[in-house]
Backbone as a chain_set.jsonl record, in Angstrom:
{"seq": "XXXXXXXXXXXXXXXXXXXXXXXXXXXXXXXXXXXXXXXXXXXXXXXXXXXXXXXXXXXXXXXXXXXXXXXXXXXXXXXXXXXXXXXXXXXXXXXXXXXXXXXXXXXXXXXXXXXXXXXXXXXXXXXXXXXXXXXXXXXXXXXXXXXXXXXXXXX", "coords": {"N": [[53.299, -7.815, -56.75], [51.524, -8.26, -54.851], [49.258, -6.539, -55.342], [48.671, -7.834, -58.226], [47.557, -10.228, -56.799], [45.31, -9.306, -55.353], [44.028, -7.951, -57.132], [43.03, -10.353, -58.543], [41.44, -11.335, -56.57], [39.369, -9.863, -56.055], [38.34, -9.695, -58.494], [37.518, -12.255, -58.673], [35.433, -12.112, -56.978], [33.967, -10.959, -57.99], [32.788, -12.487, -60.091], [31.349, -14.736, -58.314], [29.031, -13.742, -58.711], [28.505, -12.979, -61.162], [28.25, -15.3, -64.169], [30.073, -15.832, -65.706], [32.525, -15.941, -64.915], [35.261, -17.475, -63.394], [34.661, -17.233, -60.016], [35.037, -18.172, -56.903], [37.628, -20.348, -57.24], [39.39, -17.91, -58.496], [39.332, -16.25, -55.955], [40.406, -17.944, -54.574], [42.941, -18.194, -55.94], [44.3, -15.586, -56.184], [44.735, -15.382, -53.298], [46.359, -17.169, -52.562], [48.649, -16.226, -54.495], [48.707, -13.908, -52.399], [49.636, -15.164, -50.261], [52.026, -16.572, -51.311], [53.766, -14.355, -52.236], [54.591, -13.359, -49.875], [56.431, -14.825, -48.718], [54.922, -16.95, -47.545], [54.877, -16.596, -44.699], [53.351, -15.291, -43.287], [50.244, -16.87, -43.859], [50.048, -20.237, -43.283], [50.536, -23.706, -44.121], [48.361, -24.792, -43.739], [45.904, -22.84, -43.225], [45.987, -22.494, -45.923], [45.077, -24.83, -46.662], [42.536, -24.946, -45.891], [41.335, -23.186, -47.342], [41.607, -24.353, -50.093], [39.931, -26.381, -49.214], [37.606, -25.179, -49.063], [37.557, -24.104, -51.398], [36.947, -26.23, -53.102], [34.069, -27.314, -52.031], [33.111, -24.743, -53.424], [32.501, -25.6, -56.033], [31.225, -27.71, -56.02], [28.917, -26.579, -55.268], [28.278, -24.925, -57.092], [28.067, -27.158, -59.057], [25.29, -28.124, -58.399], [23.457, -26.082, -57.674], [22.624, -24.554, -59.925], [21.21, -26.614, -60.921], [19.378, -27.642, -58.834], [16.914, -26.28, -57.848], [15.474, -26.396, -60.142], [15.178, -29.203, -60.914], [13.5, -29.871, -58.683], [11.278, -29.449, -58.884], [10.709, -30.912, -60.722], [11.875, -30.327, -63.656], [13.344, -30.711, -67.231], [15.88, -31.734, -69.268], [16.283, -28.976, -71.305], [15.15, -27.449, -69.67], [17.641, -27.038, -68.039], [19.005, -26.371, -69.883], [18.148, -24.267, -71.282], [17.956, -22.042, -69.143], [20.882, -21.997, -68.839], [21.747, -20.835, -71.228], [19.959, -18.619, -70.745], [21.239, -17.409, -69.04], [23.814, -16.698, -69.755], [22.636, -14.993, -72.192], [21.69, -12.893, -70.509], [23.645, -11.698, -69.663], [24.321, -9.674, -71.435], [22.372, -7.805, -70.654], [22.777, -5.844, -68.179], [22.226, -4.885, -64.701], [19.787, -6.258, -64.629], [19.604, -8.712, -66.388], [20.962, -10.179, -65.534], [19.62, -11.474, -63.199], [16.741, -11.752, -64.594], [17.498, -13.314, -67.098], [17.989, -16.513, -66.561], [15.46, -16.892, -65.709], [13.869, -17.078, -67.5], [14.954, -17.856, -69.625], [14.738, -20.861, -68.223], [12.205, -20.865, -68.033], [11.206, -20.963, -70.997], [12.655, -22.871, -71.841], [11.562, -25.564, -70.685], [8.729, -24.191, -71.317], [9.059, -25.298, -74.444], [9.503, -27.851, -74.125], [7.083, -28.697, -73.949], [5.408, -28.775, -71.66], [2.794, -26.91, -69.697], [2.521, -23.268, -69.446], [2.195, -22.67, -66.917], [3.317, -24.837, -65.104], [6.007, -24.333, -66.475], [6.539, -21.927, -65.632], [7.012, -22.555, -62.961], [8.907, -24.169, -62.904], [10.768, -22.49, -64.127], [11.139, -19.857, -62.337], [11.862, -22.555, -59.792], [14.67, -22.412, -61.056], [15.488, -20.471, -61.111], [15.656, -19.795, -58.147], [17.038, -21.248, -57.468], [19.803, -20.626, -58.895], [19.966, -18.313, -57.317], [20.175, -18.583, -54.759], [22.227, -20.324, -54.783], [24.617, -18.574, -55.503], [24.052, -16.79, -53.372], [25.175, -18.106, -51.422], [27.431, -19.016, -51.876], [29.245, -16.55, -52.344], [28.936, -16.136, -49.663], [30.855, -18.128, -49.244], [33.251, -16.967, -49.998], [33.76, -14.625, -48.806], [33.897, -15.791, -45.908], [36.508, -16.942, -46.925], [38.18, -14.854, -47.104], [38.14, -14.027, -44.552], [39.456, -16.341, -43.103], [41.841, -16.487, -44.243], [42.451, -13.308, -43.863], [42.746, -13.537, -40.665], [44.876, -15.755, -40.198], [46.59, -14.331, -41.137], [47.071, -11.681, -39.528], [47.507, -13.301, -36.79]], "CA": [[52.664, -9.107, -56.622], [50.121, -7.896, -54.128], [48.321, -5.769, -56.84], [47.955, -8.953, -59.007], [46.676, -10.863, -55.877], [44.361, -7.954, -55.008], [42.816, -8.035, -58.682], [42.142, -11.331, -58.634], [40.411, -11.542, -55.245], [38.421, -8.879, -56.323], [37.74, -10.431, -59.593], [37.072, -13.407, -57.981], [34.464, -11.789, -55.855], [32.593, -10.216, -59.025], [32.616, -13.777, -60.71], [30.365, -15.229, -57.945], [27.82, -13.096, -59.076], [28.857, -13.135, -62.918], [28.61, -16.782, -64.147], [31.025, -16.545, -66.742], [34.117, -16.307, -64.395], [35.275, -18.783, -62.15], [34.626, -16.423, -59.0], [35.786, -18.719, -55.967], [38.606, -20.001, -57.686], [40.149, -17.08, -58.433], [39.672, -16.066, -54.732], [41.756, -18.656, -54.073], [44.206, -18.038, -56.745], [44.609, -14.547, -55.399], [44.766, -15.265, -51.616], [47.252, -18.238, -52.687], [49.627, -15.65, -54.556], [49.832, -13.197, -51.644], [50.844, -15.982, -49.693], [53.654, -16.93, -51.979], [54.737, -13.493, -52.753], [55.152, -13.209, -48.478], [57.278, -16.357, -48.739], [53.809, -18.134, -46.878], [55.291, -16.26, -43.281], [51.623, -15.208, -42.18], [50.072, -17.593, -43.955], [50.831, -21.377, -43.875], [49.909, -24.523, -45.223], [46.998, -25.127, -42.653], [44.86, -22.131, -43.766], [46.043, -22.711, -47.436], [44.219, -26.055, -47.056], [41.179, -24.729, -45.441], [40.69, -22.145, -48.591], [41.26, -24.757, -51.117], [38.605, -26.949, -49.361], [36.562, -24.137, -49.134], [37.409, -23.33, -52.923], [36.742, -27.002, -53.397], [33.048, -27.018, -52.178], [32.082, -23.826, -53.847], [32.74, -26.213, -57.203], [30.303, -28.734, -55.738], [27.805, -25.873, -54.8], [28.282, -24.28, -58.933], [27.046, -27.878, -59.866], [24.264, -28.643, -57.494], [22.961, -24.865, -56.956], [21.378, -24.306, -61.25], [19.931, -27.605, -61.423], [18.512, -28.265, -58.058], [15.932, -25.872, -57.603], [14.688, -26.839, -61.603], [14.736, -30.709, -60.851], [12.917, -30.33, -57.687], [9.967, -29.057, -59.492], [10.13, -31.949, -62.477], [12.282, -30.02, -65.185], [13.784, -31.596, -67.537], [17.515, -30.959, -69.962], [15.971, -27.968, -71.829], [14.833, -26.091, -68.982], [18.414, -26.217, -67.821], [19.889, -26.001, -70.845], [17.391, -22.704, -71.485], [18.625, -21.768, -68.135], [22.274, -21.547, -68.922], [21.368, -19.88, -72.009], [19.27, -17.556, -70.174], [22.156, -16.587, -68.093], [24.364, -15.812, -70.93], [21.623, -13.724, -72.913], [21.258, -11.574, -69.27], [24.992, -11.039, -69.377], [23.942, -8.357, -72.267], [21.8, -6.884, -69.729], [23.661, -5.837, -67.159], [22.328, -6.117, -64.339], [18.767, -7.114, -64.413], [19.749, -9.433, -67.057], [21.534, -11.618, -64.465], [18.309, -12.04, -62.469], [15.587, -12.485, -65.078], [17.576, -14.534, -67.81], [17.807, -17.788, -65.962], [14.048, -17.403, -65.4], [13.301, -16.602, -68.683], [15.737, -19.631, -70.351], [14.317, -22.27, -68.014], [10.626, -20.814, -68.513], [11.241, -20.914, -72.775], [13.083, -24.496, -72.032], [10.3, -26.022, -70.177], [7.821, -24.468, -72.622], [9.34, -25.817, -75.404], [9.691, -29.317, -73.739], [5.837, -29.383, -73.956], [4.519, -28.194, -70.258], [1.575, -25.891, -69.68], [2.504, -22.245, -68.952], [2.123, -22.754, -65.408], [4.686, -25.747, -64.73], [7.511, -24.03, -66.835], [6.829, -20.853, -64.534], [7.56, -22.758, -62.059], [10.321, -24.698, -62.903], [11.348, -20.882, -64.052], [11.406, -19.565, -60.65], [12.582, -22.819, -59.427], [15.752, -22.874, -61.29], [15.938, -18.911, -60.725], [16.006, -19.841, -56.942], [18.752, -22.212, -57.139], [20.965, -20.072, -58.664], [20.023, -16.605, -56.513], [21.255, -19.177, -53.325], [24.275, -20.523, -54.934], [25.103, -16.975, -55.147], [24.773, -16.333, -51.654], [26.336, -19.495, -50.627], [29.346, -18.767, -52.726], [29.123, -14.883, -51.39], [29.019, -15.828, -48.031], [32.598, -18.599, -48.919], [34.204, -15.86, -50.593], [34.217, -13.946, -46.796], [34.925, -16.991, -45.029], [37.879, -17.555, -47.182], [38.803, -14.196, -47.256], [38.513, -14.215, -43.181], [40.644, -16.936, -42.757], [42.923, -15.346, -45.049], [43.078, -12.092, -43.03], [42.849, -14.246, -39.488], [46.095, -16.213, -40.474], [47.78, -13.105, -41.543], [47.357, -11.016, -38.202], [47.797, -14.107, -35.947]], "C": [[51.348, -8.989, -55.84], [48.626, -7.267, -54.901], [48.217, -6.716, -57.585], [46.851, -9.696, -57.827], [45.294, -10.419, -55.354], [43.174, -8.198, -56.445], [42.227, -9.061, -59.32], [41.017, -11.769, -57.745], [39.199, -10.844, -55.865], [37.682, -9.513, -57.81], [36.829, -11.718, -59.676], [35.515, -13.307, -57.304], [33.292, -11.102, -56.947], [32.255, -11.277, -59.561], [31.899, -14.622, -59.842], [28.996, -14.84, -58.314], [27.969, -13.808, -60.75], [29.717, -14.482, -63.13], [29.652, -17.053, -65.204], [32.813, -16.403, -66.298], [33.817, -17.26, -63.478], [35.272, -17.573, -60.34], [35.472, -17.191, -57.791], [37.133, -19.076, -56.33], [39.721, -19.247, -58.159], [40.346, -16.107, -57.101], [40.541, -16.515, -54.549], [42.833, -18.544, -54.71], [44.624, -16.572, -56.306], [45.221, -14.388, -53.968], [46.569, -16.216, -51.636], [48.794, -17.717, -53.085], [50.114, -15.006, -53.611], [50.246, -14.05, -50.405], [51.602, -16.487, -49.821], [53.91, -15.863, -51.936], [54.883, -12.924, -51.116], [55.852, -13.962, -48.024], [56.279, -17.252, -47.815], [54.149, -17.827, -45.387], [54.177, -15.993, -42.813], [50.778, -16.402, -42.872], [50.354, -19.046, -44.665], [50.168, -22.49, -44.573], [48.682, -25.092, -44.696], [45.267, -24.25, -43.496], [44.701, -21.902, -45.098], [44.578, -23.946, -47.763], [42.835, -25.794, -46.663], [40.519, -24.211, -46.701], [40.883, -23.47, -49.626], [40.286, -25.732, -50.703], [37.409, -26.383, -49.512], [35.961, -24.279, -50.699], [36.586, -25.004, -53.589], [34.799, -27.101, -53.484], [31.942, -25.62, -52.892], [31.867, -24.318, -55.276], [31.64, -26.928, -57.377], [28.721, -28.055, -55.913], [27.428, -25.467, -56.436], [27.512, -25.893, -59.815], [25.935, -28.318, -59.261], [23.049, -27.547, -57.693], [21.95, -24.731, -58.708], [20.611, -25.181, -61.344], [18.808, -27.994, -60.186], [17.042, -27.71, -58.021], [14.848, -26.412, -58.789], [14.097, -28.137, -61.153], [13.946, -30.905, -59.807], [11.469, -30.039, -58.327], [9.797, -29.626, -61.059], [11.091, -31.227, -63.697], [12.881, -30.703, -65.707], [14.964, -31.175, -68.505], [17.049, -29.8, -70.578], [15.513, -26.607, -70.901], [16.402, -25.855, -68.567], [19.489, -25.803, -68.662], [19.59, -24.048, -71.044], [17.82, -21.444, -70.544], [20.081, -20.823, -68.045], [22.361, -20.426, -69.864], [20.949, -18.724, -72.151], [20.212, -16.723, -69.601], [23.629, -16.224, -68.868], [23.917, -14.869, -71.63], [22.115, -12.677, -71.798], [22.286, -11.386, -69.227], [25.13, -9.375, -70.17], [23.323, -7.169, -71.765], [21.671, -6.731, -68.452], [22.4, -5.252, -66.094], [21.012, -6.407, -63.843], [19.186, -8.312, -65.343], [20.249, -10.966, -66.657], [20.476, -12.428, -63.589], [17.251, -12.469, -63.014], [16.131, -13.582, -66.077], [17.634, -15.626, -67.344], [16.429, -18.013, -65.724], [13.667, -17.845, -66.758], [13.809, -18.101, -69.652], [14.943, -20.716, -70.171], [13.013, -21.988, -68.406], [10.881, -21.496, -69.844], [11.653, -22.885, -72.72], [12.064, -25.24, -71.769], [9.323, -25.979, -71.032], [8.105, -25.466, -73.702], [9.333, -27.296, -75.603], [8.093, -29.665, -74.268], [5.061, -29.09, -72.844], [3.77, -26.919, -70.441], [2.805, -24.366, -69.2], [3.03, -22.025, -68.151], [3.762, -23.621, -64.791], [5.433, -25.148, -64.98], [7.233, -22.962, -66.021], [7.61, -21.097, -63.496], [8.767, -23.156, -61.831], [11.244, -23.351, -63.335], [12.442, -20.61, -62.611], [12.165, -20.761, -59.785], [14.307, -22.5, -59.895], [16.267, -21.183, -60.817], [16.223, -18.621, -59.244], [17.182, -20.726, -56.192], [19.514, -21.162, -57.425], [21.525, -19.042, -57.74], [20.373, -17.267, -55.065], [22.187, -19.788, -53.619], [24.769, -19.377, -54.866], [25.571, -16.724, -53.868], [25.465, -17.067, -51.106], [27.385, -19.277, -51.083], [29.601, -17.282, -51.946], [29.722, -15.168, -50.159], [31.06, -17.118, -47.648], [32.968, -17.821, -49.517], [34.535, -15.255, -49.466], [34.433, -14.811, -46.102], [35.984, -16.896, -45.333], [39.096, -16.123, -46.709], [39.15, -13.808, -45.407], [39.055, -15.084, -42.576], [42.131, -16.616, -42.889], [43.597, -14.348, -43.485], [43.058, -12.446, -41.521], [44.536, -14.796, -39.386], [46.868, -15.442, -40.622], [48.121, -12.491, -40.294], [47.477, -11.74, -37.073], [49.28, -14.705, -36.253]], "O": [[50.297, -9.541, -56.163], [47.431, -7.561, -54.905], [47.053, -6.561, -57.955], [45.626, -9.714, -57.949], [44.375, -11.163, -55.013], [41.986, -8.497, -56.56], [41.368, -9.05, -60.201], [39.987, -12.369, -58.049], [38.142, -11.431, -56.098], [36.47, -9.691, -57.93], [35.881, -12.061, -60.383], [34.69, -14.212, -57.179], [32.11, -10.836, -56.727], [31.028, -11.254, -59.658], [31.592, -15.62, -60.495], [28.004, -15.562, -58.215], [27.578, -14.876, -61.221], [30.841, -14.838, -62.776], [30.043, -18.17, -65.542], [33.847, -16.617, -66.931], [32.796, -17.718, -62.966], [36.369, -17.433, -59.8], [36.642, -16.822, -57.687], [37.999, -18.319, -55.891], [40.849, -19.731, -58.256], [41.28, -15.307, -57.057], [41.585, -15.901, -54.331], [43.858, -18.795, -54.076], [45.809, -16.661, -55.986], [45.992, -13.507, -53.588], [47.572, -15.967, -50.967], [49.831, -18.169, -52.6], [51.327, -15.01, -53.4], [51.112, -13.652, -49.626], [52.2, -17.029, -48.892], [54.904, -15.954, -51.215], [55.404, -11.809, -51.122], [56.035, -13.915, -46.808], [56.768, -18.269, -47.322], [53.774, -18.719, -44.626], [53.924, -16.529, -41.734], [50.614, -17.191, -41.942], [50.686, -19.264, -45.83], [49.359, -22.302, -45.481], [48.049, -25.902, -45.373], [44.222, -24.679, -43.984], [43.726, -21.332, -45.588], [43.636, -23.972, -48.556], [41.962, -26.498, -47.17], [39.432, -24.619, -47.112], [39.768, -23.582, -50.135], [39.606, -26.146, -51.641], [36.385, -26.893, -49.967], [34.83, -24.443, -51.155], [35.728, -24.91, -54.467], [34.193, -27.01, -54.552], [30.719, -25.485, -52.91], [31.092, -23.618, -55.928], [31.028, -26.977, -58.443], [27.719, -28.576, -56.403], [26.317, -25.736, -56.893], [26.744, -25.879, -60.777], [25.517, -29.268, -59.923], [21.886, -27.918, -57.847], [20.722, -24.81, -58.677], [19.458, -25.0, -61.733], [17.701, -28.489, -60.397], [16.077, -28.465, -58.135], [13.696, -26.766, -58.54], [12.887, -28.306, -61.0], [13.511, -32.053, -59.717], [10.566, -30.778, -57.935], [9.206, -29.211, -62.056], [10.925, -31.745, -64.801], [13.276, -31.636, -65.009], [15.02, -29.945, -68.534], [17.955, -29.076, -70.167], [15.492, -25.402, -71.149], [16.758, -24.679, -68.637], [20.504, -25.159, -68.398], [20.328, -23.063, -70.987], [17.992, -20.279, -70.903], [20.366, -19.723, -67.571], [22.854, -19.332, -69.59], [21.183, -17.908, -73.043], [20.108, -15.496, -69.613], [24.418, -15.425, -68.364], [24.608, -13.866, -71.804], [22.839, -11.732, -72.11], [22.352, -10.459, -68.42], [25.702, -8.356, -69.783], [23.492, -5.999, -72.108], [20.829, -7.217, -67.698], [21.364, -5.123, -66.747], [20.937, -6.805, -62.68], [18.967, -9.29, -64.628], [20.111, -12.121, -67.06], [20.468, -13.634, -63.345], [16.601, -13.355, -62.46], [15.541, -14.662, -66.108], [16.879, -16.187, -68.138], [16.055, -19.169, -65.528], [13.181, -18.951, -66.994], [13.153, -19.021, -70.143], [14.468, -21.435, -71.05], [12.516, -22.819, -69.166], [10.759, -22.721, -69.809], [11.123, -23.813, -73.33], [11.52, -25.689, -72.778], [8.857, -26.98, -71.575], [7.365, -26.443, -73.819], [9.222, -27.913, -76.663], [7.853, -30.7, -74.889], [3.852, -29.151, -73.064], [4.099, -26.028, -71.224], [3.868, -24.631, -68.637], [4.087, -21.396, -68.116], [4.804, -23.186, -64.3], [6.135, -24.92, -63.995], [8.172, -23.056, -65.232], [8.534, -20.411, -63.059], [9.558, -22.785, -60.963], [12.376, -23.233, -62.866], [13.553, -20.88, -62.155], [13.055, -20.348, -59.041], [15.124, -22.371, -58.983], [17.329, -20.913, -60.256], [16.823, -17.603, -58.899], [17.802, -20.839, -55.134], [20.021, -20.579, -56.466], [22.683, -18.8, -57.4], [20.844, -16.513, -54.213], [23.11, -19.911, -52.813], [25.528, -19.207, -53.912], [26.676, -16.536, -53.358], [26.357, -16.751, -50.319], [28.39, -19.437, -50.391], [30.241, -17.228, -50.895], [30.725, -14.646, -49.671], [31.897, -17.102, -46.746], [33.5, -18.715, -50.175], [35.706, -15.359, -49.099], [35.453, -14.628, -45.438], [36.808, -16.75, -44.43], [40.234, -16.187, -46.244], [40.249, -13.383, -45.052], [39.275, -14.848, -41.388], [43.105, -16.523, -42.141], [44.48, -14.482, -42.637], [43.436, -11.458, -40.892], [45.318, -14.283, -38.586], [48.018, -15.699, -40.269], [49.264, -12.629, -39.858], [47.583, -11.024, -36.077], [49.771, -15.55, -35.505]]}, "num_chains": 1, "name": "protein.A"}
């Protein structure tokens, strides 16, 4: 049971990066088994609830984190449609593909909308800077959770 729990954490933890898993969520679905398959004796229902609020806001952060940076700089549904798109294409190309397709999407979306060059660059780069800090923001609750986790366990 530990070895499933283990391979999801870990799975979990590659899926913040790589948008086509649920990364936090399966933190928590990992952390959640090896505290059932310990009958919940190191950890209880206190630090359970901390990780699923945790797991809760990294949900909030996954819809806030692609569009904000775009919309702050005027884009409009095609850049983040182009966006998402972008960040499926770059799954092919591992792993610059993760960092320039989202530029590249919202750039092409933006163009396509009708904006100069320039604007969709930007809204580019914006939307390419939302996601590269949802990342870290999710990154950095993935080690929170997982240090509550291992806090609760040895206490």
């Amino acid at each position: 049971m530990y070895l499933v729990a283990t391979v999801l954490v870990l799975t979990g933890i590659a899926g913040v990066v790589l948008p086509v898993l649920p990364g936090i969520p399966l933190v928590f679905a990992g952390l959640l088994l090896a505290a059932w398959a310990d009958g919940f004796q190191h950890v209880g229902w206190l630090p359970l609830l901390i990780l699923g609020l945790l797991t809760l806001v990294s949900l909030v952060i996954d819809l806030i984190a692609t569009t904000a940076g775009a919309q702050r700089l005027g884009a409009n549904r095609k850049a983040v449609w182009g966006s998402l798109a972008g960040t499926v294409a770059g799954l092919f190309f591992m792993p610059i593909g993760l960092f320039v397709g989202p530029f590249i999407g919202a750039l092409l979306g933006e163009y396509w909308h009708g904006r100069q060059i320039g604007q969709a660059a930007k809204v580019g780069l914006g939307t390419w800077l939302g996601i590269i800090l949802g990342v870290a923001f999710k990154l950095g609750l993935a080690l929170a959770m997982l240090g509550v986790f291992a806090l609760a366990w040895f206490i």
